[in-house]
N, C-alpha and C positions, 0 to 999 in steps of 0.2 A: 398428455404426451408422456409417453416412458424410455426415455433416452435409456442406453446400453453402452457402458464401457467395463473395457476390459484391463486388471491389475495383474498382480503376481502370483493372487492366489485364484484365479478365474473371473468371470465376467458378472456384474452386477446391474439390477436395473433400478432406476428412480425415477422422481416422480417432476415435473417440471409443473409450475403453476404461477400469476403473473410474471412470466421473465426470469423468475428463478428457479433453478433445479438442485435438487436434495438426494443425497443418497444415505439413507440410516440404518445403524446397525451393523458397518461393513467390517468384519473380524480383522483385526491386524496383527493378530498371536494367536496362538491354541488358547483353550479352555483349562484355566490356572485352575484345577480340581484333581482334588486326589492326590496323591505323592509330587504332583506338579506348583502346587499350592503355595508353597516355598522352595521352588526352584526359579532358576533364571525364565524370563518367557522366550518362548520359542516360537516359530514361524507357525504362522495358521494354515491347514492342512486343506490343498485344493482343493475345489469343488468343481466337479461336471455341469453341464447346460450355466444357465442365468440366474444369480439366485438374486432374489428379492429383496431390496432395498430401500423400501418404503414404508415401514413401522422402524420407532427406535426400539434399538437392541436392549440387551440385559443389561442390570446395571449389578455393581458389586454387591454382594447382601450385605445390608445393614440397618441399624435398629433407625425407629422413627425420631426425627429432634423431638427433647421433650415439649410436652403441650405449648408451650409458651413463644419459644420458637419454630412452633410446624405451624401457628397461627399465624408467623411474619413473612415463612416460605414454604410450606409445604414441607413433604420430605419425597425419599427418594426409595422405589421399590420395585424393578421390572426383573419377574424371577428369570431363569435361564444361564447356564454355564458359561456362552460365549459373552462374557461382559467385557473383555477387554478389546471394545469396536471402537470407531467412529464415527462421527455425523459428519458429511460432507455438504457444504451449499457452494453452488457455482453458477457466475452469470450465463457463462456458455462452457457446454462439452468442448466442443469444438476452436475455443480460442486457446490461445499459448501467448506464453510469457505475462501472465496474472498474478499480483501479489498474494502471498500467502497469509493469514491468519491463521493460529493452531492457540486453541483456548483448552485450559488447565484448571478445572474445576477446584473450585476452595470444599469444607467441609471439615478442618482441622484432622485433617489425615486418616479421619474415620468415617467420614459421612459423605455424598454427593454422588452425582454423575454428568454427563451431557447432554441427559435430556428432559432438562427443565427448562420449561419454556421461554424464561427470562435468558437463556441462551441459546434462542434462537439465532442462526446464524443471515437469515433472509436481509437484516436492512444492509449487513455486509456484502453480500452478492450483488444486492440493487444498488449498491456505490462501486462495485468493480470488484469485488475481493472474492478470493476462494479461500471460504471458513470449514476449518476443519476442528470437531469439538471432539477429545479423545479424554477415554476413561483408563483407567488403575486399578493395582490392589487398593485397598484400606485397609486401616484398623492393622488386627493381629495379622492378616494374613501380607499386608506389603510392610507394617514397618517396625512390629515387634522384634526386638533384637536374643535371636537364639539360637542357640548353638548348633551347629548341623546346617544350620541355613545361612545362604550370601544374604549381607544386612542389604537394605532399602529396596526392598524387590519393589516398591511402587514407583521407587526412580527409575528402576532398571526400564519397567513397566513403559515409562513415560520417554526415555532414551529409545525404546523399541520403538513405538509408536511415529518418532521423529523420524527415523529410518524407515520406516513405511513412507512416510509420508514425502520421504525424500525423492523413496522408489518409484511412486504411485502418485503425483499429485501432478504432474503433467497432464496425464489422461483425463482427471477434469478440467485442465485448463491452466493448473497454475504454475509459477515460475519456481521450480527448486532450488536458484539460486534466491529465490528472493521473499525468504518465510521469515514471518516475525511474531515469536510465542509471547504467548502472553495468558495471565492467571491472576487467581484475585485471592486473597487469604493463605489456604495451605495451596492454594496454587503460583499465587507469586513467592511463597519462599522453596518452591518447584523451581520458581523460574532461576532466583538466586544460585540455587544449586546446580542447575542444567547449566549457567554460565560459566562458573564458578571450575565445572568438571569438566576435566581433560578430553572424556572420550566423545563430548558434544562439537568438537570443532567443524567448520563447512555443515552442519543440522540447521544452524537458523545464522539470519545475518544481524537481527534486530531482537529488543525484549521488550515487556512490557508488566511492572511489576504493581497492582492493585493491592494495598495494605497489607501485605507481608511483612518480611524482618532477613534483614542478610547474615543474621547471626544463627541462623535456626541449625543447629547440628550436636546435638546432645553428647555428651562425654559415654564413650561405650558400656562402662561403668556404673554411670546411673541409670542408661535404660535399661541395662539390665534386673535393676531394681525393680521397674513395671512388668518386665517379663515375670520374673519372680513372683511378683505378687498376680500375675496372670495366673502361671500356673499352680500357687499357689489355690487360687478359689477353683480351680479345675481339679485340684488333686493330682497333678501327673509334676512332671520334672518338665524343666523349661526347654525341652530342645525341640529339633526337628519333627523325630520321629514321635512324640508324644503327640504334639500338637499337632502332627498331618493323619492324626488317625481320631479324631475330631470334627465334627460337620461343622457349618456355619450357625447354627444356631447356639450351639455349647461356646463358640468362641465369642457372639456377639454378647450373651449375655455376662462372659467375665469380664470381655471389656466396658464393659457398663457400669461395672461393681467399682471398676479398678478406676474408669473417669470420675466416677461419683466423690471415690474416698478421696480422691486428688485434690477434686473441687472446694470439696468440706475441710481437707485438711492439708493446704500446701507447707505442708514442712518441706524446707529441704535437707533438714538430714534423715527424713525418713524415703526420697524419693531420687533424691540427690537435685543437689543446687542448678544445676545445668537444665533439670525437668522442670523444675518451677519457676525459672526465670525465664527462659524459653518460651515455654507453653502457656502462660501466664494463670496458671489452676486452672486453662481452658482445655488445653491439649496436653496427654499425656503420652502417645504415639506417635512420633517425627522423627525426621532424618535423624541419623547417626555417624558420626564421625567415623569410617568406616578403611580410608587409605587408600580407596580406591576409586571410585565415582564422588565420593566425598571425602575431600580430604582435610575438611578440618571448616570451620564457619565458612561462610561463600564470603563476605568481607575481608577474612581476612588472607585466605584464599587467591582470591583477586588482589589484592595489596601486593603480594607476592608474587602474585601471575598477572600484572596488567593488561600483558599482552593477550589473555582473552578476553577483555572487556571488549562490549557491542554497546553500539547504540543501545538508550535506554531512556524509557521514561520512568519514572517511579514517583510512587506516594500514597496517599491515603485517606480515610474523610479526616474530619474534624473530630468527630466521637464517637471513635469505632468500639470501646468498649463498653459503653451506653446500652448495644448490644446483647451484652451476655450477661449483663447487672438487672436492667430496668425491665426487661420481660416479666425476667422467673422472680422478681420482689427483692434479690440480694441488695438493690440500690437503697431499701430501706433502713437496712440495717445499718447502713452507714452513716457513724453519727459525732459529734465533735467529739466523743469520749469513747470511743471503737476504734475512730480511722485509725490513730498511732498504733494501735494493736494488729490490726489488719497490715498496715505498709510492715514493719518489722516483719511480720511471716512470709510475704513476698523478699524479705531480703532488700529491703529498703529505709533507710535511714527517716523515721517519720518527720523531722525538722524540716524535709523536704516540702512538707504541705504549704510550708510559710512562702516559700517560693510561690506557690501556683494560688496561692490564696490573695498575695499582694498584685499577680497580675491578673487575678478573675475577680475583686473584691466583693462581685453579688454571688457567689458558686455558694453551692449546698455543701458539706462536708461529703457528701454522697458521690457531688460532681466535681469535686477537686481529687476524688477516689481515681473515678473515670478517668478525667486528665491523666493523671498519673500514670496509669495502667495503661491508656490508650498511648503511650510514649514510650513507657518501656517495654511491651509487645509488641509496637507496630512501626511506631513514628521514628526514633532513633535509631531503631536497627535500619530502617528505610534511607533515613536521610546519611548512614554511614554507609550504605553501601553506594547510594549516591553516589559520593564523594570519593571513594577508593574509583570506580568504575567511572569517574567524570576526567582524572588522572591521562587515560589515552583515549575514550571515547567520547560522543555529541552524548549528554545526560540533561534529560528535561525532569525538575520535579513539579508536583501541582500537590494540591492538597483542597477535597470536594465539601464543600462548604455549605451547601443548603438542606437545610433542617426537613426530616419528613413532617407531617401533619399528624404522626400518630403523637402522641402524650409524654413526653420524657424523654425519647430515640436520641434528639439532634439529629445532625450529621451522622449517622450511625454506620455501624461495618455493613456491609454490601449492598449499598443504597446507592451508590454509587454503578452498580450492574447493568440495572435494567437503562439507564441514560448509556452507559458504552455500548449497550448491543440497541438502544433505540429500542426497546421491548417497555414502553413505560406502559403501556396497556394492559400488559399483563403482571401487572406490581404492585397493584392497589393497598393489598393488602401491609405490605412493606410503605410504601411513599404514600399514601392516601388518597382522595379521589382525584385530585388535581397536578397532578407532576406538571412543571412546565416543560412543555415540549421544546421551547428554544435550548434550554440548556440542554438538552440531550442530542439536538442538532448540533450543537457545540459541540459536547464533549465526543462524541460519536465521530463528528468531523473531523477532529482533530488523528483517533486512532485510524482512521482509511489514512488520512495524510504519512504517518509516520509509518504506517505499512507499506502505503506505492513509494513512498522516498525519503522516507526518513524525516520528512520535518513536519513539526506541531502546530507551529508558529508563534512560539511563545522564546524568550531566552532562555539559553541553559544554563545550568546549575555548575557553578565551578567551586574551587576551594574559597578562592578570591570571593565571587560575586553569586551569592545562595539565592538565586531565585526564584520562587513559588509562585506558582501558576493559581488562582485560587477560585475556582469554580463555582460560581453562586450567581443569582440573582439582584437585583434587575441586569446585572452585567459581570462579568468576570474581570478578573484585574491579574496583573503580576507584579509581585511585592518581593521587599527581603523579606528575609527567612522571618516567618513573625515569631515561630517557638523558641528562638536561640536562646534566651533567659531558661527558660524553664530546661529544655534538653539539655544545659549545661548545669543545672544546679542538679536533678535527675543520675547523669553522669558521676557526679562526686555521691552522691548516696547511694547508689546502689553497689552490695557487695560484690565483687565478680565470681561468675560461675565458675 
């Protein structure tokens, strides 16, 4: 069956198969190429007759994860101009008033798209929801800060996108009063910022934040230091017009050079302190404080603005930077006569390890690393935006608990995916051969609940009463906050950006 409906920019067809119906690739902006590359996005330009909606669309060009991590997910690579589409899934064309789901690809602001399979949107449709997965710039071309260009074109990117969706998501079915974004990594601290910013208000009613950080918005200043050092290995000057007369290949490979030297050498007064703390040597391209769509950290932002907090769930695994250590071998290096050296170049007080040593007292010096890192990239910027946004709104936090089967991961960053979209079939390589299926019934059930109305079924997170939802097998539980030790001793060592 090839259902036909029709949007704002002409009619489109898809493809319906058990009960669910999919429409992929459908442009919600022009073609960011060419002098448009670093301009605001603009409206996608109509099309006559039905066009085709059943292969996914382009995704942004960018390089492959290196080997290590393209063994845990793949990467991401479907050539074509029109990359700023999305994936629609819907139980019925024909029904109204459906909740919304709009999912915000992670990839640390340089890598990903919507059509990896572990974001399939189908187990959502078969519980009721219309999933909508929308793509962005990356890398140099949405979030490199330069002169001539409006900063955070992939927020912009992702603001447009919600306005389509606002426009256009009835005609599959869904309710535009009643969408609830949600993102996992560089897409939940997306989500931070999309609540965070003024010009999102009436776009979503709900949020849903997967191991993010509500502090993510670099000081203008220091990323310009990566711009610098961008155009630096390009040979041209940091602005617009150099860098829009550049293909994607010249730009992918100086962003490459430019994450590499970050990686190997987080100084922060070669990069500035805001990049390194931020981005934790992993990401060296993120929002920027900008005074406009971003007007300063999304915490503190909202502290200020309570009155845009939304409903919100947030958190994160257990060892999300297990991740980007234990793959590529750097977890080896870390060793009882290294860690001090390594915490001080993050800008971290190393007396801190004593903290997380006296509450882990079996951890490797490797894994008290992790700890540490996994807190101050992910887990305390999390659990302070929490708390600013639990102020006037319903805030649930969880935090996903059970270990893959690969060697070393734990709880690792986006292990957590494949159980929210119910895609555990296709994650093997990530969770290993045996994912339990109940937990993903769980956690899965949980995000349809706080889509069609808001509740989890777990208690929310107040300043008072920090409750965590904690995700694991044989059962899941809710507990107080169990990192409060550590994130408070984390807190007094780290220098501020």
């Amino acid at each position: 069956m090839e259902p036909i409906v029709t949007i704002t920019s002409g009619a489109v067809r898809g493809h319906t198969e058990a009960g669910v119906t999919r429409f992929l690739g459908v442009p919600f902006a022009a073609a960011p190429v060419g002098p448009k590359r670093f301009q605001l996005p603009e409206p996608a330009p109509a099309w006559d007759g039905v066009r085709d909606a059943t292969q996914m669309g382009a995704t942004c060009a960018q390089s492959p994860y290196p080997a290590p991590i393209h063994a845990l997910l793949g990467s991401d690579g479907i050539p074509g101009d029109e990359y700023l589409n999305a994936n629609v899934w819907t139980p019925d064309t024909a029904a109204s008033g459906l909740p919304v789901l709009v999912w915000i690809h992670g990839g640390a602001f340089v890598r990903g798209s919507n059509a990896r399979a572990i974001y399939d949107g189908t187990a959502f449709a078969r519980d009721g929801v219309v999933m909508v997965g929308i793509n962005y710039r990356l890398g140099v071309s949405g979030f490199a800060e330069i002169a001539g260009a409006p900063s955070n074109r992939g927020l912009h990117d992702q603001i447009f996108a919600l306005r389509w969706v606002r426009e256009n998501i009835a005609a599959f079915g869904g309710d535009p009063d009643n969408v609830t974004i949600f993102g996992e990594s560089a897409g939940a601290m997306s989500v931070a910022a999309l609540i965070a910013a003024p010009q999102t208000a009436g776009l979503f009613r709900r949020a849903i934040m997967q191991s993010g950080n509500g502090a993510v918005a670099a000081d203008p200043e220091d990323a310009r230091k990566v711009s610098a050092a961008l155009a630096a290995e390009l040979g041209i000057s940091p602005t617009a017009e150099d860098f829009g007369k550049l293909g994607p290949d010249e730009l992918r490979a100086a962003q490459n050079a430019v994450a590499l030297a970050v990686m190997t050498d987080p100084d922060p007064e070669r990069w500035g302190r805001s990049v390194i703390q931020l981005g934790g040597g992993i990401m060296s391209l993120f929002p920027v404080t900008d005074n406009d769509i971003v007007e300063g950290p999304p915490t503190e932002v909202l502290r200020a603005h309570p009155n845009r907090a939304v409903p919100l769930i947030a958190g994160t695994t257990a060892d999300e930077f297990r991740f980007f250590t234990v793959p590529a071998g750097l977890a080896a290096a870390i060793t009882t006569d290294t860690l001090p050296f390594v915490l001080t170049r993050y800008g971290i007080d190393p007396a801190v390890a004593q903290t997380y040593s006296t509450e882990r007292p079996d951890a490797t010096p490797a894994e008290i690393f992790n700890a540490i890192l996994t807190d101050m990239s992910f887990r305390a910027g999390t659990y302070d935006f929490a708390e600013a946004n639990a102020t006037t709104a319903p805030t649930n936090v969880y935090e996903f608990a059970w270990p893959t089967a690969l060697p070393g991961l734990g709880a690792c960053h986006v292990l957590e995916v494949p159980f929210v979209f119910d895609t555990i079939d296709d994650a093997h390589s990530l969770t290993g051969p045996t994912p339990p299926q109940s937990l993903a019934d769980e956690i899965h059930a949980a995000w349809v609940s706080f889509a069609t109305d808001g509740t989890t079924g777990w208690a929310p997170f107040t300043a008072d009463e920090k409750n965590v939802r904690i995700f694991d097998t044989p059962e899941s539980a809710t507990v107080t906050d169990p990192r409060a030790g550590e994130l408070a001793a984390l807190r007094e060592a780290v220098t501020p950006a």
